[in-house]
N, C-alpha and C positions, 0 to 999 in steps of 0.2 A: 413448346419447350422440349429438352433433348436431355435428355440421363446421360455422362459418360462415364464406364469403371475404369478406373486407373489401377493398370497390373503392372505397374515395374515394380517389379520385385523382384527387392534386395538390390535395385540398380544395378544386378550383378550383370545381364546380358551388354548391360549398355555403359557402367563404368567399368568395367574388366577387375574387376578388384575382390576378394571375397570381404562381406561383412567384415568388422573390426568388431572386438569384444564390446559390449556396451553396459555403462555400468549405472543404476539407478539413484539420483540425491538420496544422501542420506539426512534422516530427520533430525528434528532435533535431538539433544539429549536431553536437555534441560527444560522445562516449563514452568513458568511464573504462577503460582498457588495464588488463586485469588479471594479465594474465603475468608470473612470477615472473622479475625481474632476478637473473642469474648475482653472486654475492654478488665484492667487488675486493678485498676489506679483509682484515680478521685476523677470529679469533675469537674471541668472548669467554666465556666460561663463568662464570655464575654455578651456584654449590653452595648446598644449602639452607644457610640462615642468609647467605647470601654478599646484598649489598649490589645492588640490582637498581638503583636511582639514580643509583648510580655506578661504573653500569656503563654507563646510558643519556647522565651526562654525560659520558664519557669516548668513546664510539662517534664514531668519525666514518663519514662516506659509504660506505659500498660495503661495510661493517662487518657481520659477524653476530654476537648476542648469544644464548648458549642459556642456559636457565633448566631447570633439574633437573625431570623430570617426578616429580609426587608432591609435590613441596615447598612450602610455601608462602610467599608473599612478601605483606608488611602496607604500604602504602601510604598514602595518596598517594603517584600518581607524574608528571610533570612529563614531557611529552614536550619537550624543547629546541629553538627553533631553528637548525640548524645551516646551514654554508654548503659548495654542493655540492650537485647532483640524483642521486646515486646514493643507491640505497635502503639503509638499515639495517634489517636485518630480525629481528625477536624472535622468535623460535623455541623449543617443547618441544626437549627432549633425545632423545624418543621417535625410532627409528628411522624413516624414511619408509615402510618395509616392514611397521610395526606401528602404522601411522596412518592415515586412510582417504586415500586419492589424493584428487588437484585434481580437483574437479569432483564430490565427492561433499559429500554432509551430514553433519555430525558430530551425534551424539547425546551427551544426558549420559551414556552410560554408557563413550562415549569420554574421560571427566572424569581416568580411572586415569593416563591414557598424558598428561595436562597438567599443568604447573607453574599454582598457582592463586595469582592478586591479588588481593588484599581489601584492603578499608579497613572504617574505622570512620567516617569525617568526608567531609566533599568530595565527592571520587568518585578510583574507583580510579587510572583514566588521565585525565588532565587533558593537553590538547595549547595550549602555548604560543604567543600570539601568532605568527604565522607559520611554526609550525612544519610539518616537510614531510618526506616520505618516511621515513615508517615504517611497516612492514607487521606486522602481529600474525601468527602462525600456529598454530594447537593451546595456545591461551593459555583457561585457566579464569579469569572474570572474577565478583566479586560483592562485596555487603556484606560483613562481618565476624559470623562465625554469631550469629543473634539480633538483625543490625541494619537498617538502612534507609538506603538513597541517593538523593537528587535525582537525580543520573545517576550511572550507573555507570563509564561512559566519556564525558568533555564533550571533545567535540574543535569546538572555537568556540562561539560564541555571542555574545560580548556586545563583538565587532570592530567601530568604525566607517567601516574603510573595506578595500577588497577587500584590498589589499598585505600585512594584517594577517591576511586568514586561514589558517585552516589550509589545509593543501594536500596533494595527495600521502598520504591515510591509509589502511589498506585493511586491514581485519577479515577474514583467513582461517580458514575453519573453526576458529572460537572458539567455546567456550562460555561466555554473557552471562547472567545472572540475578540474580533477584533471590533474599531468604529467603524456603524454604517459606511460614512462616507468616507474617510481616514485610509482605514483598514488597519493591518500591520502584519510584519514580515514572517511571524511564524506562532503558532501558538503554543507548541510545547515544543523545546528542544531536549530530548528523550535522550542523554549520554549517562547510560545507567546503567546499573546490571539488576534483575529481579526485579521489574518494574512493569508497570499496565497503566491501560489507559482502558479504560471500560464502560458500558453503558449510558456517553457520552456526546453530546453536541457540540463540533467543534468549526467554529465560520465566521465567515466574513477576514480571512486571512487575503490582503490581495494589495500590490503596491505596483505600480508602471517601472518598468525598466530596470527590474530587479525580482530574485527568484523569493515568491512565496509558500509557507507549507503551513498546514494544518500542525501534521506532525514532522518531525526531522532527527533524525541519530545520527552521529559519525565517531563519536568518540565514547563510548557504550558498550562494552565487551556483551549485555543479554547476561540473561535471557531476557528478551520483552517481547509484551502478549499485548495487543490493540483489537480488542472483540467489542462488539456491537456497538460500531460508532457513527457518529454520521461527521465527515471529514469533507471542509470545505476551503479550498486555496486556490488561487488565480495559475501559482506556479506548479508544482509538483505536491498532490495533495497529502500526500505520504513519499517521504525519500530517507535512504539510507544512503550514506556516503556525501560526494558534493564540499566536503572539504576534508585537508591531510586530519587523521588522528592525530592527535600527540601523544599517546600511548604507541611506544613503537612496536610494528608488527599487529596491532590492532588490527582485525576486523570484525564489525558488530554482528553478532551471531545467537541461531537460536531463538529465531524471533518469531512469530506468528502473528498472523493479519486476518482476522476473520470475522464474518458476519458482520461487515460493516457497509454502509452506504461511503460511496467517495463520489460526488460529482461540484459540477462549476454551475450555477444559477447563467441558465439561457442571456435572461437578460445584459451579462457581462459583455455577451461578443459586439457590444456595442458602445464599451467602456475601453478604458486605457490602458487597462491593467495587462501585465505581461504573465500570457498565460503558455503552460509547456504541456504538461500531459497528468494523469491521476496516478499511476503510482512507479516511480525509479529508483531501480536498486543500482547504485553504484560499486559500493564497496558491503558487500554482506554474503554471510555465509551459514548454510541449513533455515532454509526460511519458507513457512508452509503457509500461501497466498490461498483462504479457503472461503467459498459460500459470501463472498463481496458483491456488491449493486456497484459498477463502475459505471457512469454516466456523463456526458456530456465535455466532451473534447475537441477543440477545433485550431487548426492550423492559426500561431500567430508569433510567438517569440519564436516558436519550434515549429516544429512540421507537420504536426497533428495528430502524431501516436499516442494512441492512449496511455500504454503500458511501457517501460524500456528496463531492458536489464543488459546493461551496457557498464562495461567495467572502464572506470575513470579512476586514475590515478591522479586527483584533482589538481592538486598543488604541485606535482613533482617531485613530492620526499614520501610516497609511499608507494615503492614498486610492489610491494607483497598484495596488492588492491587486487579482487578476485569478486566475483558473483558466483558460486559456486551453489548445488544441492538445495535447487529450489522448486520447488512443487507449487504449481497454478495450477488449479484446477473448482472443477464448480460454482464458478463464477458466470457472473451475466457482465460483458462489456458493450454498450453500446453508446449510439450517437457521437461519433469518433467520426476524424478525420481519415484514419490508420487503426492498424490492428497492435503489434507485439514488433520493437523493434529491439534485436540481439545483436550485443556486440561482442565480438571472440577476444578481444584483445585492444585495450585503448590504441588508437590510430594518432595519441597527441604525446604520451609518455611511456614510460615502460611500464608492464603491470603483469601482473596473473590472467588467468583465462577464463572467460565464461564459460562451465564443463556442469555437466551433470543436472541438466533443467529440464520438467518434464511438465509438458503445458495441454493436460488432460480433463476430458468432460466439460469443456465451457460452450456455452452459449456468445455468439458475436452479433448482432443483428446494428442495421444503421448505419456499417462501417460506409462512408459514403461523403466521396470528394467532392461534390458537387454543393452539396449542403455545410459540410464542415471542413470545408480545405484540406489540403492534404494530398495525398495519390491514391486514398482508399485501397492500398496493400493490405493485407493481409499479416505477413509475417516478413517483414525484413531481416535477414541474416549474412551478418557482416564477421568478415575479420579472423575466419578460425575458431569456431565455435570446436565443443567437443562432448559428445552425448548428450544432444539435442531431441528429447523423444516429444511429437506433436500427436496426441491420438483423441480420437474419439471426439471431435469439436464441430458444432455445428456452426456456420456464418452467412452472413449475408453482407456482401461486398463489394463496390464499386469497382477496384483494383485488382491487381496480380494477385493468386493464391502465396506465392513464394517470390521475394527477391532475394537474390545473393551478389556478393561480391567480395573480393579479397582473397585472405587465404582458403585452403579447401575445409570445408567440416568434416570431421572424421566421427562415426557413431552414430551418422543420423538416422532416427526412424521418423516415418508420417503415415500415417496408419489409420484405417476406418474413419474418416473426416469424410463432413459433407459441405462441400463449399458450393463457390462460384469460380468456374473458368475465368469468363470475361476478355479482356482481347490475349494476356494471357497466362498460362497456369504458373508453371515453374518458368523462370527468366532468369538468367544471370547479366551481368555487365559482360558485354564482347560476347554471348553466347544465343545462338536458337532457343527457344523453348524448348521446354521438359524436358529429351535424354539428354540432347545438348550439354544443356544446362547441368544435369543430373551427373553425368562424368565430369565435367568440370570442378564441378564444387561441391560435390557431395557421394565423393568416392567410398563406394561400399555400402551406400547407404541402403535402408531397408522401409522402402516405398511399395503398401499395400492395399487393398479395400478398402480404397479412398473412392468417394460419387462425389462427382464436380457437374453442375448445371450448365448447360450451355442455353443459352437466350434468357429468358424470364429470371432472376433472381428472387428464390423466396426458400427463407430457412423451413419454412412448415411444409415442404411436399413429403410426402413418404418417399423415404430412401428403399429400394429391392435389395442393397448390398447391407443394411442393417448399419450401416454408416452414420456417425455422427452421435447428438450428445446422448446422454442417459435421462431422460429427465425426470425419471420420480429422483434420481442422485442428486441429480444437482436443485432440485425444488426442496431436499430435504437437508441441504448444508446452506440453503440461505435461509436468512432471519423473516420469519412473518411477516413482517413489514415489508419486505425490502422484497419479496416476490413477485415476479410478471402475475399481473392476474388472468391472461390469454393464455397462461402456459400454464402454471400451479394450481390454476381456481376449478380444473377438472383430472378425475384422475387418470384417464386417458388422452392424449391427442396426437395429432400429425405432425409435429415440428420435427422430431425424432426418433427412436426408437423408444421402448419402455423393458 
């Protein structure tokens, strides 16, 4: 095996251009308050058979409603909006002492200790024009056994102006799914603003020839916060965008994705279901991707990338569509077909730009065409990106470190990364590898203390350049659970630096 350092730097020798200013996402402003408000109101108790509807129009603000753990309630249900910011909170009947604490993950097999919602039609929880403060807690959510839902939980969507949306909703360790064998098409459609999904099981999302999600936003101004979930969908396990808002000028914003498990059950790549990749931002803007378990993606509706943040102006009536100010970082992606595919500019509509993404301290291991289809790339960048920063990343790769094509990116860095060569590094359409490449489409850019492998692919050799991920950082932004235990179970070792 052979170490190579990579010193273009600044691409300046070889794309003649000097660096272009470069500027960092900015974070959010906003963040979704997830603390449980002390309940002001009465109590309500429904018993199985007992009336869950009206029980919900009857609550007012500061209200707690319990639902009989075991029992089941047949829906449609109607979240109201009511007047008054105090939370109404719907709660299992299960003791707090025989539930998992805040801050943990719920499993189906916590399902015993839930009161379960089903429908047959619609979807289960429907949240009303305007409606606001309501909090789910230890709530089993699904079809009707044998059936199939568009969403399972629609809280907004089809609002044309902010006053009208939902507000204030926030999914505590629920369990969301769809039928075993059935499936269905999404299980929350998240068009909200101040809203979470937390401590939460959400699967068996998944239908043939048609995109499925766990979660999904498009018409949701945020803030929304989605921490320690375990998110499961055939199509895109988590996506933003994917259809026009009807809020004009909308893009959902302000959002945060962390500490959550997102993969596809192995067993599917043998099933029919139309599967694309774990998480696609279309249309979103300031959005901090932190301490995630991204697992299991394989080339079949799509092309095998796990990740995409590709600006789509889906329908055509929303050129202002932008991926902007989005921070990856500390995540573990693996068993993928492909790495991270970037799009500078929709190639189908008019749209905004992919600008200011900085995809730092991750782990990539498994990216690998052989096994999961695909061309085991690394990082495809299409179209015109602009402040593009890749640093500090460790991978293990079947494919190209870098593909490009289209227009030039302006602001690129790549920096301290410990990859795989492989046949070859940087590559554009119509260009030689690396400087070739490097002046073509990525003038100015600032290409440094980057160690790439040649023969042997293995993210655990020790880097001499100090290259690649961090990993007490990135062992301490992901959730307990959700840690390589090869990598976090000691507190020293070789995959990286420390």
């Amino acid at each position: 095996m052979r170490l190579v350092l990579l010193m273009l730097l600044c691409a300046a020798a070889s794309a003649g251009a000097p660096p272009a200013a470069r500027e960092a996402p900015q974070p959010p402003r906003e963040r979704v308050d997830i603390a449980s408000a002390e309940p002001t109101g009465h109590t309500i108790r429904v018993p199985a058979g007992g009336s869950f509807q009206a029980a919900l129009d009857r609550a007012l603000p500061g209200d707690v409603i319990v639902l009989s753990a075991g029992s089941v309630f047949t829906g449609p249900f109607h979240l109201p909006r009511k007047r008054g910011d105090a939370w109404i909170l719907i709660r299992t009947s299960a003791p707090d002492g025989q539930f998992p604490a805040a801050g943990l993950r719920v499993r189906p097999a916590d399902a015993a200790q839930m009161p379960h919602l089903i429908s047959e039609r619609n979807s289960v929880i429907i949240a009303d024009a305007g409606a606001h403060h309501f909090r789910f807690l230890g709530i089993e959510m699904s079809p009707s056994p044998g059936g199939f839902l568009l969403n399972v939980a629609m809280i907004g969507g089809s609002e044309n102006s902010l006053a009208e949306q939902p507000h204030h909703i926030i999914f505590d360790r629920c369990y969301v799914h769809g039928d075993p064998q059935k499936g269905s098409r999404r299980g929350i459609a998240l068009n909200a603003a101040h809203s979470a999904v937390i401590g939460s099981w959400i699967s068996d999302f998944k239908e043939a020839n048609a995109d499925t999600q766990a979660i999904a936003g498009w018409n949701g101004a945020g803030p929304l916060r989605i921490e320690g979930n375990y998110l499961e969908a055939a199509g895109e396990n988590v996506m933003f965008g994917g259809a026009d808002p009807s809020v004009p000028g909308l893009v959902p914003s302000d959002i945060e994705i962390r500490r959550n498990h997102l993969g596809k059950p192995v067993a599917w790549k043998e099933q029919s279901w139309s599967v694309k990749n774990l998480l696609e931002l279309k249309n979103a803007r300031r959005v901090v991707i932190e301490g995630n378990l991204l697992e299991r993606n394989w080339a079949q509706a799509q092309n095998g990338f796990a990740i995409l943040f590709t600006v789509r102006n889906q329908d055509g009536s929303a050129p202002w569509s932008v991926v902007e100010d989005v921070l990856f970082a500390n995540n573990v992606v693996t068993q993928a077909g492909s790495g991270i595919n970037i799009l500078g500019h929709d190639d189908a509509a008019r749209s905004g730009q992919a600008r200011r993404i900085s995809i730092v301290n991750n782990l990539f291991t498994e990216i690998d065409a052989t096994r999961w289809g695909g061309s085991g790339i690394l990082f495809q960048i299409l179209n015109g990106t602009a402040d593009l920063r890749i640093e500090s990343n460790t991978a293990s790769h079947t494919g190209a470190m870098i593909v490009a094509e289209g227009e030039p990116h302006r602001g690129f860095v790549y920096r301290s990364n410990l990859t795989s060569k492989n046949l070859y590094g940087i590559i554009g359409t119509g260009t030689a590898p690396d400087a070739p490449t490097v002046r073509t489409y990525f003038p100015g850019a600032l290409i440094e203390s980057n160690t790439r492998f040649e023969g042997e692919r293995s993210p655990r050799t020790p880097s001499p350049a100090r290259a690649g991920v961090n990993i007490s950082a990135l062992c301490a932004a992901l959730s307990a659970e959700d840690r390589p235990p090869a990598d976090c179970g000691r507190p020293t070792n070789s995959m990286s630096r420390n």
